[in-house]
N, C-alpha and C positions, 0 to 999 in steps of 0.2 A: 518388751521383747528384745534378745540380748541380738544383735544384727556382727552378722560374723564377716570381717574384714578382709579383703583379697590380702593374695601374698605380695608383696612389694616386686613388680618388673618396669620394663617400658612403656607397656600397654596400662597395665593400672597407674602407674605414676601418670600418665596422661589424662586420663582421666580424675587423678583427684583434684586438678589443677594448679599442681605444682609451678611456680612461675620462673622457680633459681634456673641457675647454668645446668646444662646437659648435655653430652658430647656422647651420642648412640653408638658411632665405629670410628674406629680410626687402629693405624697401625702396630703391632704389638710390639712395644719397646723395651718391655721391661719384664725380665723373669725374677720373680720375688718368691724367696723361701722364706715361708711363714704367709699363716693366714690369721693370725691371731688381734685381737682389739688393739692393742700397741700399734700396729705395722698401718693400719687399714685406719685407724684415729693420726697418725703420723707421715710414714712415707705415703699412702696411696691419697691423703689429703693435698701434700703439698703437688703432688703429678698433678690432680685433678685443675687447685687452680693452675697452676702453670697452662694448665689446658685451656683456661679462660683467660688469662689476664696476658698469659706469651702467647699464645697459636702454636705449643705446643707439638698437638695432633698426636696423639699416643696415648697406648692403653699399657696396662701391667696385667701379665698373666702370674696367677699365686700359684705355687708350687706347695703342697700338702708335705709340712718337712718329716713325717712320722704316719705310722699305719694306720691312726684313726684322725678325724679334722675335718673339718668343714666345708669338702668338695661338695657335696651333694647339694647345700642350704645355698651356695654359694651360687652354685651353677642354676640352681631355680629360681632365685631371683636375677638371673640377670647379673650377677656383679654388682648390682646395685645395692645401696644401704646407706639409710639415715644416723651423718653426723651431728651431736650436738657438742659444741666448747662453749665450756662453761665456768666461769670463775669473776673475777675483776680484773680491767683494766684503766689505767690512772684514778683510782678507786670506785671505778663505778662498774654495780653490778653487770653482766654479761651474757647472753643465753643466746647463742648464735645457733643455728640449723642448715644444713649442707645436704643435700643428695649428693653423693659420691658417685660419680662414674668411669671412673679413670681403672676402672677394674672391666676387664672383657669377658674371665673365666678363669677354674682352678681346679688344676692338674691332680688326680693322686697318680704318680712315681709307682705306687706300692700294685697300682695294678695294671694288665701288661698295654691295654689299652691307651693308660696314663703314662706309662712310662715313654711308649712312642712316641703320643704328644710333647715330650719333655722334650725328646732327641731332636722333633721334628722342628721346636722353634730355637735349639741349642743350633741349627745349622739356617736359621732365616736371615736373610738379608736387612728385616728391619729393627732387629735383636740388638741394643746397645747398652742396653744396663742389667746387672744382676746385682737386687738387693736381697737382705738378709737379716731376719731376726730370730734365730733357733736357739735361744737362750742361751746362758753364761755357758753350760756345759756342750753346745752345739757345735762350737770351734773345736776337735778333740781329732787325733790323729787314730782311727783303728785298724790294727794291722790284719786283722780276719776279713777286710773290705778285698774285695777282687774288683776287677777290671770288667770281668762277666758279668757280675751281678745285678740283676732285674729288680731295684737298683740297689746301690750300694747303700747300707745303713747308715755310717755318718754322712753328715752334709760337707764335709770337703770331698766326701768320695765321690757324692753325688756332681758335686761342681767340677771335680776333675775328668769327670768321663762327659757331663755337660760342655765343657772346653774342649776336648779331644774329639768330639763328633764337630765339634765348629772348626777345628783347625784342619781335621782331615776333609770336610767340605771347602777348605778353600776361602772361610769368612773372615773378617777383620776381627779385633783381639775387641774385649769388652772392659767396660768400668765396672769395677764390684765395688759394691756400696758394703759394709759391713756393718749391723747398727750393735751388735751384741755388744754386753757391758762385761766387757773385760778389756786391761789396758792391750795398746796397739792390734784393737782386732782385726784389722784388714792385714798388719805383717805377720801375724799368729795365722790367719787362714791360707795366703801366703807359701807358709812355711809348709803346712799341714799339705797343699794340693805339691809342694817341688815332692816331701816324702812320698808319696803315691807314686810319685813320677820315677823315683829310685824303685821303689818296692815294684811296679808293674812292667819295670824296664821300660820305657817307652821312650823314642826317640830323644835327641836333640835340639829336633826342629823345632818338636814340641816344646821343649822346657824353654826353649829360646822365645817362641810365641807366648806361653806362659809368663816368663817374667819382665819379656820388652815389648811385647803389643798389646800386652792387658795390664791394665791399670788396675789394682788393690792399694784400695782405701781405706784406711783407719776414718773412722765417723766418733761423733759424740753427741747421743742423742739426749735431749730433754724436753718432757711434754709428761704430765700425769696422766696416765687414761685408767679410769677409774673401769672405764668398761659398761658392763651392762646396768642398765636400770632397775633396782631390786624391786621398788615400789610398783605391786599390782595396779592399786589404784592410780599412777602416774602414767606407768604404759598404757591402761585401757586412756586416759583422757589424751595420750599422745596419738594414739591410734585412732581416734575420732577425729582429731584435727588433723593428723596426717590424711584420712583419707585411706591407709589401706597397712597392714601387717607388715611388721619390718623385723625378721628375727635374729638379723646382724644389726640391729640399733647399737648404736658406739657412742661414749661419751669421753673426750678428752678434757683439759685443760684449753684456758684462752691460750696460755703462757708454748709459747714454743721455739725451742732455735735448732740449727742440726748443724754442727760442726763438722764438714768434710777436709780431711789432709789428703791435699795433691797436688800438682803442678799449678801453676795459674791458667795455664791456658784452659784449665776444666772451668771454669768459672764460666765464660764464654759458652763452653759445652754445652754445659747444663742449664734445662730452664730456669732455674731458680731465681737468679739474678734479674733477671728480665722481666719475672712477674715481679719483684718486690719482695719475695721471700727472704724471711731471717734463716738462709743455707748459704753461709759464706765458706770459701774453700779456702783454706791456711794451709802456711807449709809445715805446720806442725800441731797436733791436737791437743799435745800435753799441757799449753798453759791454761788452754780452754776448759778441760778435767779439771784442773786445779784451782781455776775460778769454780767449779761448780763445787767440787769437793770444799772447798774453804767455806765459801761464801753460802750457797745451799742448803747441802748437808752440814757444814759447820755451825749454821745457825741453830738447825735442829737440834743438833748434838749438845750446843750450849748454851740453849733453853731452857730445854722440853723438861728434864730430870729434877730440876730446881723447881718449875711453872708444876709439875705434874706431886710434886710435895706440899706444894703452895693451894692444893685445890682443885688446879685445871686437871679437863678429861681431854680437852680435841686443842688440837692447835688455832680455830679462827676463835674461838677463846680468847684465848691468850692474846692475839691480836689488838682485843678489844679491851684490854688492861693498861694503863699507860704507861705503867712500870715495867710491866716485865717486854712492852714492845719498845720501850726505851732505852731498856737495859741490852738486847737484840740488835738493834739498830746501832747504839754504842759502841759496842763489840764488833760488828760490822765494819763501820766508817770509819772506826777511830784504832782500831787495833788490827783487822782483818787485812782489810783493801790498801794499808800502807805496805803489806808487805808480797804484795802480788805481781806479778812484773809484767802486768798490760797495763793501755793504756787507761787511764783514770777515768776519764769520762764514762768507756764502755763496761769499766769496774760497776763506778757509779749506777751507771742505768738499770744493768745486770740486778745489784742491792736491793733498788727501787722497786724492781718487781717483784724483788722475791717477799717483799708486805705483802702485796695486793694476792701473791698465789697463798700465804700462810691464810690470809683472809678470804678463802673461796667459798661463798655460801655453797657451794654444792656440793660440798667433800667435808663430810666429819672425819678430820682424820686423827686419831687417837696419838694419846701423847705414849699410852703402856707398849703401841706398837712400834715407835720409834728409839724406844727405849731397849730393842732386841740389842744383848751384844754392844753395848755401850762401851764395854772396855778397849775394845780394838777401835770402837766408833771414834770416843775422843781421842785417841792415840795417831788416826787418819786423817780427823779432819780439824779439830783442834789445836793439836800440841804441835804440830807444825806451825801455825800463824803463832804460839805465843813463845816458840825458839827465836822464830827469827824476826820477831817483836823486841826481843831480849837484845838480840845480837844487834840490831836496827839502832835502837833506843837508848839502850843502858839499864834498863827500867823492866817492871813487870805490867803485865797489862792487868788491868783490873778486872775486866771481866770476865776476859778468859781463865785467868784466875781466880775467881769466882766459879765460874762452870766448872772449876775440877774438883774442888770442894762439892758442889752439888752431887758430882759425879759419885764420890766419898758416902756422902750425907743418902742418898737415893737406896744405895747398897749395904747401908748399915742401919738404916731407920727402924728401929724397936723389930728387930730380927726375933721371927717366932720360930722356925724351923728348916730345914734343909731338906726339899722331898726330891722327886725321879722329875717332876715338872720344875724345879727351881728351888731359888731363894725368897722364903717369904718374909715380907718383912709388912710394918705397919704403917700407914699415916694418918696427920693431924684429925682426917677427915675421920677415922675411927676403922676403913676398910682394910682387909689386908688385900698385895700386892704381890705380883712374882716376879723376882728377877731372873731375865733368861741370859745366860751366858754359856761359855765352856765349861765345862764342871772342875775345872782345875781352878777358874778363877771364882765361882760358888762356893768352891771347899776353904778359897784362901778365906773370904771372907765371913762364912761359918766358921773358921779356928781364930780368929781374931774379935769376935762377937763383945768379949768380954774385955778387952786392951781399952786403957784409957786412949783419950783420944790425942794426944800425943806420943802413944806408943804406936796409934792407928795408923795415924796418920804419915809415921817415919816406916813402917811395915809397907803399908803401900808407895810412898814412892819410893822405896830402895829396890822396890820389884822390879826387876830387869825384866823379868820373862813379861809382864805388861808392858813395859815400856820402852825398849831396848835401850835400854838406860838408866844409871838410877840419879832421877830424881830432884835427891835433897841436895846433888852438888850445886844446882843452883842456888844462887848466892841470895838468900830471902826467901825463895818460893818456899820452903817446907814450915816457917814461922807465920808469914804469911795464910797458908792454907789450914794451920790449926786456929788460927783467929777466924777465918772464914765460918772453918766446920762449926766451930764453936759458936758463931752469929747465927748460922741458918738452925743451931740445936735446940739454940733460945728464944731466938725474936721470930724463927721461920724464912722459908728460902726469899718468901716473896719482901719481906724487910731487907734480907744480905743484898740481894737484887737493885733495892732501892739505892742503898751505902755505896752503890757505885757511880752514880749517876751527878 
């Protein structure tokens, strides 16, 4: 007999005998746009402990950034919801579980009842942070937004009439957390609420409160949240050991840091510090980007394309190769991290983890999905470390120079045809593959199908429009990467790989 599970609240979580931290009320601190798996695996985890490890005492009310979303699931449980992080730490596997409760309740805006709600805590006294996660395109300036509107459709419109009922009550100026991934997104939101300010005519006072008693943060977030649990069978056996139905169940990474740019004295502010949280506040994010861009994502990018010719499907794979996490790691330590300008140790650590998150038992993560858009990929996160490798050195880096080759070899490997879904092409393993790009950079390499590989190979890097630059003026790289291509064409990527080491 199949025994049907309460919905996860206070009153059932009591009763299943949950024994972690719980914090039932405390004052509403925090208005947070977005209610999605990312925000609620990330920001509303790190509030939570802060609630246990600082004293805290604060809740986050979520704000419904869009007409449909998860008020209703949200508001029935309680705000409550079962986190798992999961991945390795100093290589050992990890499976940690968290009731979350640093969440109170969440708002829809869209209705008029919500929208009051919105006003009502836009003018509270114990109101001190507004965060934010309304995806890459959420930061967006629209001029059909009014000052009336029950509410406004973008989210700066929202936040700036959220500020304007605060500052015409008389309340202190707020910290806004931005977590959106686009660069400087606390000065781009910033920007977006002073235009509303021109556009709705609104005082002085206002834009004076706006830009000297509220604090906008540029943030840098990183944490994988895989999300929801696909497996039937995994949730029904979670939901017998939990004790009761959780249908915001959230699954992040172990792995998490959250880089905040602002004054020092935020540091102080904010709980974060205090519990022991990795949310350090810098006076600038962009080198922190650029660890993650180089090191991170450059790692994938100088992989995965070569590892996924060589045989591999997912990345902890690969991991589990000695060569190709040798070859990674190489490229890393010895070409990447010399040319980054923090300090080294926190380089180092940074590197260190990012094995043990490629190595996640709990995330198959596909190498064909990594591989979207490769051409701008390595042009962002690669060819940067191997310029000013060049420049550093005198010398070319090997592996990074190797990765651009793979990069080559990925997008020209036994090309069958050019459809509306991509470039297909073939590998060793006998499957065919698609590459997804621009279609400007799909057609380059559909008309070049048939170029020796020294015709190939001088056609692509004289390409400016890929690389805003051509290329072969460096002094060896274009000889250099016809001997590569030529290695990975005959002995295969995961031998060229080896040849560096």
């Amino acid at each position: 007999m199949k025994i049907t599970m309460e919905l996860l609240n206070y009153e059932v979580l009591k009763k299943s005998g949950y024994e972690g931290y719980v914090l039932e009320s405390a004052p509403e601190k925090v208005m947070q746009f977005g209610e999605g798996n990312f925000l609620r695996a990330f920001v509303d985890y790190w509030f939570d402990v802060s609630n246990e490890k600082a004293g805290w005492n604060g809740k986050c009310v979520l704000v419904q950034p869009i007409p449909q979303g998860l008020t209703g699931l949200i508001n029935d449980q309680e705000g409550l919801y079962t986190l798992y992080l999961r991945g390795r730490e100093n290589g050992e596997k990890v499976d940690r579980k968290r009731v979350i409760s640093s969440v109170s309740r969440c708002i829809n805006p869209y209705e008029e009842e919500g929208f009051r709600a919105m006003m009502e805590l836009a003018g509270s006294d114990d109101l001190e942070y507004v965060v934010s996660n309304t995806t890459e395109a959420g930061i967006v300036y629209d001029p059909s937004c009014r000052m009336e509107d029950k509410p406004c459709s973008s989210f700066p419109g929202k936040l700036t009439q959220v500020l304007y009922t605060r500052y015409k009550a008389g309340k202190g100026g707020l910290v806004i957390l931005s977590c959106e991934l686009i660069d400087n997104n606390g000065k781009e939101l910033l920007k977006c609420v002073n235009q509303y300010i021109d556009q709705w005519g609104l005082e002085d006072g206002f834009r004076k409160y706006v830009n000297e008693d509220c604090t906008f943060c540029s943030t840098l977030v990183d944490r994988i949240v895989p999300g929801r649990i696909k497996d039937e069978e995994e949730m029904a056996r979670l939901e017998k050991e939990n004790g009761y139905k959780d249908l915001l169940l959230d699954v992040g990474e172990v792995f998490g840091v959250w880089n905040i740019e602002g004054p020092q004295r935020l540091e102080e502010k904010l709980p974060f510090k205090a519990a022991g949280l990795n949310c350090p506040v810098v006076p600038d994010v962009t080198p922190y980007k650029k660890r993650k861009v180089r090191i991170l994502n450059g790692a994938h990018t100088g992989f995965v394309l070569g590892a996924y010719l060589g045989g591999f499907d997912i990345v902890r794979d690969c991991m589990a190769d000695d060569t190709v996490r040798s070859y990674m790691n190489k490229m890393l330590y010895e070409e990447v991290i010399p040319t980054l300008p923090l300090d080294k140790e926190d380089l180092m650590q940074f590197a260190g983890a990012v094995q043990d998150r490629f190595n996640n038992p709990f995330v198959d993560h596909e190498l064909m999905s990594i591989s979207l858009n490769s051409t701008s990929k390595w042009r962002a996160r690669n060819m940067p470390s191997l310029m000013e490798y060049i420049d550093m050195k005198g010398s070319i880096p090997a592996c990074l120079a190797m990765s651009f080759a793979a990069y080559i070899a990925f997008y020209t490997n036994d090309i069958q045809e050019l459809t509306d879904r991509g470039l297909v092409c073939r590998r060793a393993k006998g499957n065919t593959y698609v590459c997804s790009d621009d279609r400007w950079v799909l057609e380059f390499y559909w008309d070049h199908r048939d170029d020796t590989l020294e015709d190939l190979v001088h056609s692509v890097m004289a390409n400016e429009q890929m690389w805003g630059e051509d290329l072969t003026e460096i002094d060896g790289f274009e000889k250099l990467t016809v001997r590569n291509l030529e290695k990975i064409r005959k002995e295969g990527a995961i031998a060229a790989y080896a040849s560096c080491l």
